[in-house]
C-alpha positions, 0 to 999 in steps of 0.5 A: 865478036860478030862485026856487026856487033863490033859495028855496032859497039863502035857507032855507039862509042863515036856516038857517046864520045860525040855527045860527051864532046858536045857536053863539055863544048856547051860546059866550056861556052856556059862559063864564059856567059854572064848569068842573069844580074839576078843570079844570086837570087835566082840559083840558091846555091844553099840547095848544095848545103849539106842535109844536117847543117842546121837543127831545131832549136826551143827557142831560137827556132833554127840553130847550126849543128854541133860537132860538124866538119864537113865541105861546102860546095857550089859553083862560087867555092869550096870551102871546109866548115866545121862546129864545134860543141856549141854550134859555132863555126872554128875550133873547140871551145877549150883551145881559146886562151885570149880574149873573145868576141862574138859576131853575131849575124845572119848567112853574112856573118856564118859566111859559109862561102869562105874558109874560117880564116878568110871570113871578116871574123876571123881576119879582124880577130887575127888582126887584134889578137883576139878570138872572134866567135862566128856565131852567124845564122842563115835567116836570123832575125836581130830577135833571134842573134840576141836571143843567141848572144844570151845562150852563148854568154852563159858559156864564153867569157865575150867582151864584144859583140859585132852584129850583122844588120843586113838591109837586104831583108833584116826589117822584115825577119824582124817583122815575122819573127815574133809570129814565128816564134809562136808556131809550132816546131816543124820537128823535135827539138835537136833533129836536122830542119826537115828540106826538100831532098836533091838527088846525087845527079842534081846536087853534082851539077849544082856544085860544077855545071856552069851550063845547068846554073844558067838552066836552072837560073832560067827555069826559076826566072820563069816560075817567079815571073808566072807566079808560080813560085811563092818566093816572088811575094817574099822577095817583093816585100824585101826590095819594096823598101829600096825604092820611094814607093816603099816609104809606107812600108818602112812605116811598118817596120820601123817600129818592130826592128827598133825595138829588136835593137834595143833589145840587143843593147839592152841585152849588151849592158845586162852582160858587160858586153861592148856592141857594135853593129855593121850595116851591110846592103845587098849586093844590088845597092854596090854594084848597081847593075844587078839592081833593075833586072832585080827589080823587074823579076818582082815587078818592081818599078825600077825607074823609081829606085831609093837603094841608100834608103833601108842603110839611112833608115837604120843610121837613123834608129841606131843613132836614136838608140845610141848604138855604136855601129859602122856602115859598112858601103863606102867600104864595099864600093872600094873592091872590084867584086866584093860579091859573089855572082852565083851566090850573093854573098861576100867574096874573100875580097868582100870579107877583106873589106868588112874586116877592115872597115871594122877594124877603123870603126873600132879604132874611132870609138 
């Protein structure tokens, strides 16, 4: 070879290896950089999920596909999920002997950002030996969880059901759900939800790049604060109730989620099923730093904050309803970091805490 061209190559290799440095350097700096108090909202690490995670359902709209194992990944965990004939995360339906439960609930009951074992179903099931179904759906409204608890009774002897009432947004799923229920079927019955595709280079650096969430983070903060992200509207709906300006708004929903609730007791009696439901806030209402800058990418006053509001609101509906449940706060307020930063949802310290708030829940009933 030519020592020009040797010359050449060599300047090229310092130059590839000066820049893979620098890369790696910035990687190194990125991971020691708070994200924005935002981060959970703004990084959607459910771009990470695999493609065919969920399907389209008749009558549910959306369920969890069959017969799955594979591994989720983000920036947060790495987790192996797998379903079994009936869509529910763990093992088949034939290897359970003792008695059943079911969790029934949205992305916080599913749980995808922890092991099986490490999800607050499966830690209360193993601390009262019993096998407690996770038949959690991201975005399920308490229609949908009841509608699921129908379809689910048909096959498993279940004697309780523990649903997850996520504040953060389960009033106004409830809100939308009767509509939706009415559309059209964005594909055949059965067939994965049709999503926007991320490229191999894209879903990489999702899963590792420190440096790309805090880009990614920003590029989406400036997109929602411009309004040309349609999620800034959706997001101002959900934390309007947090605040006093929202009291008219709860007006509104009061009336369609009571409704679903009693429905889902109903639905409890007709079964012989014993009910409880957990009352979980969002991450912002436990660690309260994160809840201004929440507030103000949406345009929300935050000087004005009632974040204790949509967790009374819903003592107050189930009180009325006689439905046993149990307010899962003061629990969550006990962990040094219940949440996840780059996701939203509950750490395996977060679980711990659910799954033992439950557990004297039951015990005082």
């Amino acid at each position: 070879m030519p020592n020009k061209a040797r010359g050449l190559l060599g300047k090229l290799g310092l130059l590839l290896g000066g820049t893979l440095l620098g890369i790696l350097v910035a990687e190194g700096s990125a991971r020691m950089i708070a994200p924005h108090q935002s981060a959970d909202l703004l990084f959607n690490s459910s771009d990470a999920s695999p493609m065919n995670l969920y399907v389209v359902d008749k009558e549910l709209r959306v369920r969890p596909n069959t017969n799955l194992d594979t591994t989720i990944q983000s920036l947060d965990y790495t987790v192996r999920l797998r379903t079994n004939s009936l869509g529910l995360r763990g093992p088949s339906v034939e290897s359970i002997s003792s008695e059943q439960w079911i969790a029934l609930g949205d992305s916080f009951t599913m749980s995808v950002q922890v092991n099986e074992e490490d999800s607050f179903a499966g830690l209360l099931g193993k601390e009262k030996g019993v096998h407690i179904w996770n038949g959690g759906v991201d975005g399920f409204s308490t229609w949908q969880e009841t509608l699921r608890l129908r379809q689910l009774a048909k096959e498993l002897p279940l004697k309780k059901a523990i649903l997850t009432f996520f504040t953060g947004n389960d009033f106004q799923d409830n809100e939308r759900f009767p509509a939706r229920a009415r559309m059209r079927l964005p594909a055949e019955e059965g067939t994965p939800i049709p999503r926007p595709h991320v490229g191999m280079g894209e879903l990489f650096l999702l899963k590792h790049s420190f440096l790309y969430a805090h880009y990614r983070i920003w590029n989406k903060q400036q997109q929602v604060q411009s309004g040309k992200d349609m999620s800034r509207g959706n997001w101002a709906d959900e934390l309007q109730i947090f605040s006093k300006s929202g009291e008219k708004r709860f007006r509104q929903l009061d009336k369609l989620t009571t409704q679903a609730l009693r429905d889902f007791k109903q639905t409890c009696q007709e079964l012989n099923i014993e009910p409880l439901v957990a009352i979980a806030p969002p991450a912002f209402v436990i660690d309260q730093a994160r809840a201004k800058p929440t507030f103000a990418l949406v345009g929300l006053d935050s000087n004005h904050l009632a974040l204790e509001a949509p967790q009374e609101k819903t003592k107050e509906i189930l009180k009325k309803l006689k439905l046993p449940y149990c307010d899962l706060s003061e629990a969550l307020k006990q962990g040094d970091a219940p949440y996840l930063v780059f996701d939203g949802h509950w750490s395996k310290e977060g679980h711990q805490l659910v799954a033992s708030a439950l557990s004297k829940c039951l015990e005082s009933k």
